[in-house]
C-alpha positions as CSV (number, residue, x, y, z in Angstrom):
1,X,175.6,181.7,200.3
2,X,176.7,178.4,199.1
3,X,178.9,177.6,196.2
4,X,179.0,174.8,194.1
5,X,182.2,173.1,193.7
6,X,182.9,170.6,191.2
7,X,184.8,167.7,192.7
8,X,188.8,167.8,192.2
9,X,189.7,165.6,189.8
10,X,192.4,162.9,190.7
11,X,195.6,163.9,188.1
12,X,196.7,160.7,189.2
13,X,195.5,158.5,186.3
14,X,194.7,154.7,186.0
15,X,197.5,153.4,183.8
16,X,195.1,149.9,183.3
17,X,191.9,152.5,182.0
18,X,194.5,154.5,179.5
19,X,196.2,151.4,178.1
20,X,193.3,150.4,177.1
21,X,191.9,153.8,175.7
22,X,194.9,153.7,173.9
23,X,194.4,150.2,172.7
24,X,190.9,150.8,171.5
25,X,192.1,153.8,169.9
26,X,194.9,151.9,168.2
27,X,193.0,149.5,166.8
28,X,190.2,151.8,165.9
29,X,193.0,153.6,163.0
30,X,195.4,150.9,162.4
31,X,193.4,147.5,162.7
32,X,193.7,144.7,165.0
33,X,197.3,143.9,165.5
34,X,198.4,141.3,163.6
35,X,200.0,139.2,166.1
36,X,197.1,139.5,168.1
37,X,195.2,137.9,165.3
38,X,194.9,134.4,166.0
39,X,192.8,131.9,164.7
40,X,190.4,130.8,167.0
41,X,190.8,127.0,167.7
42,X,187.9,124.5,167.5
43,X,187.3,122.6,170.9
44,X,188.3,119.0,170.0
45,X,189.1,116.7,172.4
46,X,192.8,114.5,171.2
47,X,190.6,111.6,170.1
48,X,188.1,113.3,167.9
49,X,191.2,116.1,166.3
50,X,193.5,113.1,165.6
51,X,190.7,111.1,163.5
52,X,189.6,114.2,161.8
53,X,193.7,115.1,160.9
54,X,193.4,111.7,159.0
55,X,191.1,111.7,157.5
56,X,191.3,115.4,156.1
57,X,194.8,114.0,154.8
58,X,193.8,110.8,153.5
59,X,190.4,110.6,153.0
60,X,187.9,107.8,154.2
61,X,187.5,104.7,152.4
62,X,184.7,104.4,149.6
63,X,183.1,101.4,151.1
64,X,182.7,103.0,154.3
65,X,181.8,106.3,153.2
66,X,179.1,103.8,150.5
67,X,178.1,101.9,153.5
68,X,177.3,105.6,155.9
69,X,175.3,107.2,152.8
70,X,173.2,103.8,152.0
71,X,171.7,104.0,155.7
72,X,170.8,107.9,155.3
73,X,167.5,108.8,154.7
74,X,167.1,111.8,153.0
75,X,164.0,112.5,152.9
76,X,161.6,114.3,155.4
77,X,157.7,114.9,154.5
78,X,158.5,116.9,151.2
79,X,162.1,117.8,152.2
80,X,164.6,116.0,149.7
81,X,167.9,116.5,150.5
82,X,169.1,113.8,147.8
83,X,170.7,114.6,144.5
84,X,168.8,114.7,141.1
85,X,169.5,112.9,138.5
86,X,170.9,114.2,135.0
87,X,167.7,114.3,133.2
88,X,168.0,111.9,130.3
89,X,167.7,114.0,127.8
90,X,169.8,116.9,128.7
91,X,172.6,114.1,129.1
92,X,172.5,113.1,125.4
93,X,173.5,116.2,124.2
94,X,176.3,116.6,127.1
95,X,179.9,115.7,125.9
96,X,181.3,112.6,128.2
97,X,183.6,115.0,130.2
98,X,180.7,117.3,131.1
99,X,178.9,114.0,132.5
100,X,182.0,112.6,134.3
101,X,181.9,116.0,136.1
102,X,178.2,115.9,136.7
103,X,179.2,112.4,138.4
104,X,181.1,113.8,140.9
105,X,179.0,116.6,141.6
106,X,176.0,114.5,141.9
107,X,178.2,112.3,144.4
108,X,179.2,115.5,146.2
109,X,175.8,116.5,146.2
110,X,174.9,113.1,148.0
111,X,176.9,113.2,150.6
112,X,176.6,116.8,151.7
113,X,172.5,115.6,151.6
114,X,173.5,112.5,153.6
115,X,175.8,114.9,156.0
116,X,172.5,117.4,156.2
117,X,170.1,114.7,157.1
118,X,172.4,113.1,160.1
119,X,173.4,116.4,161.5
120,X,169.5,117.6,161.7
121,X,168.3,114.7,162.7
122,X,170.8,114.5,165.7
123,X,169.9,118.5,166.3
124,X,166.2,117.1,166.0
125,X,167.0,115.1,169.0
126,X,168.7,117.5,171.2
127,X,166.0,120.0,170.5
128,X,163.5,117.2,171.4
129,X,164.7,116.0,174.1
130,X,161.6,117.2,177.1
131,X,159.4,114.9,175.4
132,X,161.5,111.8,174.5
133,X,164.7,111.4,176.1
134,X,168.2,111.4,174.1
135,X,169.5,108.0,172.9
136,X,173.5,109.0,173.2
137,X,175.1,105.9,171.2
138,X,172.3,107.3,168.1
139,X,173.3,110.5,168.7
140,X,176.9,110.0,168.7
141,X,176.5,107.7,165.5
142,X,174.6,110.5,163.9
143,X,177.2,113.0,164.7
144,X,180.3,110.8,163.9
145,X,179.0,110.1,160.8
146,X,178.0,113.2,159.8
147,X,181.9,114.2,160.7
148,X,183.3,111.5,158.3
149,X,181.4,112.6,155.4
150,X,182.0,116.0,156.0
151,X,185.8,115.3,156.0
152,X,185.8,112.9,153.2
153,X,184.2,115.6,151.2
154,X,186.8,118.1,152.8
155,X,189.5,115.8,150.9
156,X,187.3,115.1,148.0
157,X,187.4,119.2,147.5
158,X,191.0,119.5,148.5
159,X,191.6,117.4,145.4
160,X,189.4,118.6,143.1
161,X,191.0,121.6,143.5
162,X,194.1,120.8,142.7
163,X,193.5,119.3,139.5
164,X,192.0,122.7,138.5
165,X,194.6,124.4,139.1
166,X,198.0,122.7,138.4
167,X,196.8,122.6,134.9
168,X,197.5,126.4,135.2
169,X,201.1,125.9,135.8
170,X,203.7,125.8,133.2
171,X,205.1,121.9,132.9
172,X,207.9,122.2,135.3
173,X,205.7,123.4,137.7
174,X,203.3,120.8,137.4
175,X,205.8,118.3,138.0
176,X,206.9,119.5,141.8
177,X,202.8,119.1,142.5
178,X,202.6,115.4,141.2
């Protein structure tokens, strides 16, 4: 008569297999650890991540940024990725600083339209290219100039942001932000 006999199992154990059990099971009731919780970093290459630094910091130039958004189109078939305009009559009965803010909205607005219609058009491309191959000094343009309005508007945001809020601060506050 034969017996069935369940293998012997090694007592031996696999230190890589439990450190990670035990890291799994860490993490499952405490969390991730927090040194372990890095942010992620964007691939850039030097030449791309120190334009970008700039202009995050500083800003681009309103004639440039003027001269990008004028050769946008931003329209496709009945897609309209352009800012309305303040209807007339609403804007009568709007106090000046309400319109001044509707301004910069409505300039904000543009350029995140402009900033749409360059990086769809250059996805456009990519996803087109079987049937008509990819001209790389349009796409670049597309895609560089889509990455200057987008940090432009980064700064724009930065600052608008900061004129909310320091008006929050007590006066002696306010005057370290300057």
């Amino acid at each position: 008569m034969e017996t069935e006999t369940e293998p012997i199992q090694n007592k031996q154990t696999n230190s890589s297999s439990d450190e990670a059990s035990q890291y799994d099971e860490s993490t499952a009731f405490l969390g991730n650890h927090p040194d372990k919780d890095k942010i992620e970093e964007a691939d850039f290459i030097e030449e791309v991540a120190d334009r970008i630094k700039v202009w995050l910091k500083e800003g681009i130039s309103r004639d440039e940024i003027s001269q990008i958004i004028k050769l946008v189109p931003r329209k496709y078939k009945d897609c309209y990725m352009d800012a309305p305009k303040l209807n007339a009559e609403i804007q009568t009965n709007l106090r000046e600083v309400a319109i001044k803010r509707d301004r910069y909205f409505f300039n904000y607005q543009h350029m995140i339209g402009s900033s749409l219609s360059l990086t769809a058009t250059a996805l456009s491309m990519i996803l087109n290219d079987k049937i008509e191959p990819i001209n790389r000094d349009v796409l670049l343009q597309h895609l560089s100039d889509a990455v200057k309005i987008n940090a432009d508007l980064f700064h724009s945001w930065k600052i608008a942001r900061k004129v909310y809020i320091t008006p929050a601060f007590d006066k002696k506050s306010q005057s370290r932000f300057g």
